[in-house]
C-alpha positions in Angstrom: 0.0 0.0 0.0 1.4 3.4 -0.6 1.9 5.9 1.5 -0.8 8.3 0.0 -3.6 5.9 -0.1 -2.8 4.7 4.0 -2.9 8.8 4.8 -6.5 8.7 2.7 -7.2 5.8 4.4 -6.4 7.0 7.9 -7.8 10.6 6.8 -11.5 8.9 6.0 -11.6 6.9 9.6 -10.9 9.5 11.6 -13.5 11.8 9.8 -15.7 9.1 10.6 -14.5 8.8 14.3 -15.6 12.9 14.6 -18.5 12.4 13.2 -19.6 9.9 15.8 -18.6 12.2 18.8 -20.6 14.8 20.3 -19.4 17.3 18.2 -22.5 18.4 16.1 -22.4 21.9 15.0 -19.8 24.1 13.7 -20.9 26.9 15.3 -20.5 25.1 19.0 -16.9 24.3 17.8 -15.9 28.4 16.7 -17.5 29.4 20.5 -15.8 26.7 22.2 -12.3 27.6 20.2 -13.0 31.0 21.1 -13.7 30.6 25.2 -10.5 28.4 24.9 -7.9 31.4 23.4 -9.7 33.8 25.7 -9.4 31.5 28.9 -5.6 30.5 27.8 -5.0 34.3 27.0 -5.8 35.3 30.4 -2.9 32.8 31.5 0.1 34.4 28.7 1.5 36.1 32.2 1.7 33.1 33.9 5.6 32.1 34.3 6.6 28.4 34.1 10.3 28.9 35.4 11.6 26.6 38.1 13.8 28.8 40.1 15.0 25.0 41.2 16.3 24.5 37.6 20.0 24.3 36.3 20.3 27.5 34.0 23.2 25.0 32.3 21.0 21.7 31.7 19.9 21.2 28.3 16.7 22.5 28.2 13.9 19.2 26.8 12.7 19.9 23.9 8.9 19.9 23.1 6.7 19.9 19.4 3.4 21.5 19.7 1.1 20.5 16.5 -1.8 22.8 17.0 -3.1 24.9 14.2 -4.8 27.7 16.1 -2.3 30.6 15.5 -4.1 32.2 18.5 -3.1 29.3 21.1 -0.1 27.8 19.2 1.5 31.2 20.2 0.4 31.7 23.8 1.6 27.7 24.5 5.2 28.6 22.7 5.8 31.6 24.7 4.6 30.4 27.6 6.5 27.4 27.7 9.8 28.4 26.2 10.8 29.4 29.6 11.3 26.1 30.4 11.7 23.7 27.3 12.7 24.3 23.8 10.1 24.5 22.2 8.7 24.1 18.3 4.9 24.7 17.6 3.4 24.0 14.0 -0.1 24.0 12.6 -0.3 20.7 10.9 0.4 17.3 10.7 2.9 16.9 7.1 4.9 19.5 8.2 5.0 18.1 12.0 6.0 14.9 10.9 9.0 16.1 9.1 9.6 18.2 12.3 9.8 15.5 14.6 12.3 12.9 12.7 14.5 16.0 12.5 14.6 17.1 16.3 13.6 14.5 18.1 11.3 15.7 21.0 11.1 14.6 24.5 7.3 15.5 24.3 4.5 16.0 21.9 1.2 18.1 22.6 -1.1 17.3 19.5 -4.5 18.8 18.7 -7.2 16.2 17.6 -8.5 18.7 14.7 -6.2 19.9 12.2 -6.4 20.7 8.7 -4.8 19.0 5.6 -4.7 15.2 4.4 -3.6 14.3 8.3 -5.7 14.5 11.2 -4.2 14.5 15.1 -5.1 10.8 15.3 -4.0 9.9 11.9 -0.5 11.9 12.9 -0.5 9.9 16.4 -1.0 6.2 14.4 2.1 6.9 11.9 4.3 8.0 14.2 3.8 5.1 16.6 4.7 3.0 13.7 8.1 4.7 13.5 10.8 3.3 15.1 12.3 6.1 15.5 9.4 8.0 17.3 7.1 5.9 19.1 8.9 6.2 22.4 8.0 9.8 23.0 5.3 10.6 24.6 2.3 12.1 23.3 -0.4 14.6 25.3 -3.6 15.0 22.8 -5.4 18.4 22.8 -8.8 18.6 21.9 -12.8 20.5 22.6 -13.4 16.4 21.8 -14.9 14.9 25.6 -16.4 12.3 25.0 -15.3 8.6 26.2 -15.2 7.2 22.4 -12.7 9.7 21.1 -10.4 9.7 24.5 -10.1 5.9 24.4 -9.4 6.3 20.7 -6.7 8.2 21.2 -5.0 6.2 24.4 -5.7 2.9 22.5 -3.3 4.6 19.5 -1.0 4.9 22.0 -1.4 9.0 23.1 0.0 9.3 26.8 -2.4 11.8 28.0 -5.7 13.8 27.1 -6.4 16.7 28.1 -9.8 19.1 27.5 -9.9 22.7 25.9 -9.9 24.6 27.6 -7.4 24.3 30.1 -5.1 25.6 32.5 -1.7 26.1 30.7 -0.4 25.1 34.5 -2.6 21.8 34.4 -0.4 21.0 31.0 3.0 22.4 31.9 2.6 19.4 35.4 1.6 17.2 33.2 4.5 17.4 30.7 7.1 17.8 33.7 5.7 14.1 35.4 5.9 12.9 32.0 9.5 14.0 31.5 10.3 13.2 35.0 8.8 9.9 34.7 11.1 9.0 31.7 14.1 10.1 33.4 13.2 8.0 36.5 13.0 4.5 34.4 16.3 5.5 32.4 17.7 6.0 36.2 16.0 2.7 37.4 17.5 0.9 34.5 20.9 2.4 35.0 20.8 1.6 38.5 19.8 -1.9 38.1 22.6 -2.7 35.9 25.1 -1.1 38.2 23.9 -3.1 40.9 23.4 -6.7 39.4 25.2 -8.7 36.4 26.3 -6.4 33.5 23.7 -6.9 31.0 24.7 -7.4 27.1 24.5 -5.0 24.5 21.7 -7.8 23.2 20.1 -8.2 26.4 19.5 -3.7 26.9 18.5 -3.7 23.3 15.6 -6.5 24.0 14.6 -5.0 27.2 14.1 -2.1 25.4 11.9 -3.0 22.6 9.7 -5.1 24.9 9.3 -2.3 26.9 7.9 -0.1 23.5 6.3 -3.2 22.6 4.3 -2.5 25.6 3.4 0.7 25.7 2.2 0.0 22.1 0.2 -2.8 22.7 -0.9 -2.6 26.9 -4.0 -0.7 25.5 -4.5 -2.0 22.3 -4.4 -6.1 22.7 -4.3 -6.0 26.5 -4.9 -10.2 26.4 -2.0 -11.1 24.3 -0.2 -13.7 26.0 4.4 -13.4 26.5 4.4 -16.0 24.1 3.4 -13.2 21.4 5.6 -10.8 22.7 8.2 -13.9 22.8 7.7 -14.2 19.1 7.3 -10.6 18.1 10.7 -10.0 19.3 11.6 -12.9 17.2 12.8 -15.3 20.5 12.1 -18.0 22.0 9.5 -17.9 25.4 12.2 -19.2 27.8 14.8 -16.8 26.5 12.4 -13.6 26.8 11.5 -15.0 30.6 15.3 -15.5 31.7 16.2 -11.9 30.8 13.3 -10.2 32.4 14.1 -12.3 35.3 17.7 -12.0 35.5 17.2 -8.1 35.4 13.9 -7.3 37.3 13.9 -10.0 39.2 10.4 -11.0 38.7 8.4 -12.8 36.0 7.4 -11.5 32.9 3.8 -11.8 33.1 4.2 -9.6 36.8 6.5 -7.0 35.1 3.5 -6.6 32.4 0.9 -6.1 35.3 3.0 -3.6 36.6 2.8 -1.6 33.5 -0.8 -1.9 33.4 -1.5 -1.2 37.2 0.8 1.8 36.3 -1.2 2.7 32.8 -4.4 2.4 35.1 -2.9 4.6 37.7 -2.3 7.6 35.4 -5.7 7.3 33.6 -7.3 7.6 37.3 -5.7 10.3 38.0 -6.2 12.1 34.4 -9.7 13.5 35.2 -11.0 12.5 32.0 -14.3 11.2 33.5 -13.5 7.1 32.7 -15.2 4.5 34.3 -12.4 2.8 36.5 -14.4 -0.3 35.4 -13.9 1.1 32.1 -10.4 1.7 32.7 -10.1 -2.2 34.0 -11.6 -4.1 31.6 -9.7 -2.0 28.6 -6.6 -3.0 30.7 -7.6 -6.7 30.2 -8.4 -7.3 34.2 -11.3 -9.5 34.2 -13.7 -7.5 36.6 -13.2 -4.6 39.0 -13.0 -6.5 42.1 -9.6 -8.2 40.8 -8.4 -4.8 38.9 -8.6 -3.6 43.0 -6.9 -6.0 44.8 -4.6 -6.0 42.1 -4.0 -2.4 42.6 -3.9 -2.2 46.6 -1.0 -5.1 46.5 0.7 -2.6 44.1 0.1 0.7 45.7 -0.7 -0.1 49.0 -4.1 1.8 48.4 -7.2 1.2 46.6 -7.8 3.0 43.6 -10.7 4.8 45.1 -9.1 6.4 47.4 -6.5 8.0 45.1 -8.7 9.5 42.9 
């Protein structure tokens, strides 16, 4: 298939996708857009600096793909005090962008004009190996359930509603950075600490970790023997390196990542279900998504949201 025709195709589902959201008039959409550049205008003032920060780090560098001029302007200067930062208005040209600089982050609207929509943008560059590992925030006036599971399913990080509290955003993207630079620490750590892994060994453990984040949401029942087997190894190899190096089993280290998944979607306050949030995670009811969680957290998941 060419290129072309999977953009048409991708262009043509997420139309449809819209269409079935609560999105009905036009008009709604121009007020909303509106209320949102007026409340995010009101924030322009706002500074981001972290008086904690080293003026000599490198500063992380973030894409915004937004094609309000209005609020693509407002996000870049507000957040330039902190990150470097690159904002475009759609999709072909942010594409290009992104293979060139290689952000840390990604804040993507939903909505944008041209061939590629924000979903459509947020499907190819999962595909990409050389992109899928950063992580993606999606921007939208879109609420409803449909659209935000959508986009999480394609492998989108976060969601968060217009309009918003630049603030809201700007903790969201530092927890995400933070969080990333917390496992890299955790994995330097670990191989400090235990048997020097192989330069095979770190380059598995690495693409079974992208292999699930791309897949946790999407095919949360498919069983290590298909992660075995898309990492083109055998079952009892894949188990003795993510034993030797974790120290636990594989199918425990992939409920981790889902009890962690489930933990940042709770605390999102996009309105899921938690039994929603479960049952897309591939826990067979709430009750065991619960206990599942206390023995992880020490909490129930009720009383962290």
């Amino acid at each position: 298939m060419s290129s072309q025709t999977e953009i048409n195709l991708l262009k043509s589902s997420a139309q449809n996708r819209i269409s079935n959201a609560d999105l009905n008039h036009t008009s709604n959409l121009k007020v909303m857009e509106e209320e949102n550049n007026q409340v995010l205008d009101n924030t322009s003032a706002i500074s981001l600096e972290d008086p904690q920060s080293n003026i000599n780090e490198t500063k992380r560098k973030i894409l915004i793909v937004e094609d309000s001029n209005k609020l693509r302007t407002i996000l870049l200067k507000i957040l330039s005090t902190k990150y470097e930062v690159f904002g475009l208005g759609n999709a072909e040209e942010a594409l290009e962008k992104c293979s060139k600089i290689n952000p840390d982050i990604i804040l993507l609207d939903i909505m944008l004009p041209g061939s590629i929509d924000g979903l459509s943008f947020l499907r190819i560059i999962k595909k990409d190996s050389q992109c899928n590992h950063i992580p993606v925030i999606l921007m939208s006036l879109l609420s409803s359930n449909e659209i935000i599971l959508d986009g999480l399913q394609l492998g989108a990080n976060d969601y968060i509603i217009k309009p918003f509290d630049v603030r809201q955003l700007d903790l969201k993207i530092k927890n995400y950075l933070n969080l990333n630079k917390k496992l890299q620490d955790k994995i330097l750590l670990e191989q400090n600490i235990h048997f020097e892994v192989k330069n095979e060994a770190q380059d598995i453990l690495k693409k079974f970790d992208m292999l699930l984040e791309d897949t946790i949401m999407k095919d949360a029942h498919m069983p290590i023997e298909k992660y075995a087997h898309e990492l083109n190894m055998s079952l009892s190899t894949l188990e003795r390196i993510i034993k030797k190096n974790f120290k636990i089993s594989p199918a425990k280290y992939i409920l981790q990542r889902k009890l962690e998944k489930a933990d940042i979607l709770i605390h999102s306050n996009h309105g899921i279900p938690m039994k929603e949030i479960a049952l897309t995670l591939g826990f067979s009811s709430l009750s065991y998504f619960c206990r599942c969680y206390k023995m992880h957290y020490g909490k129930s998941p009720s009383s962290k949201v």
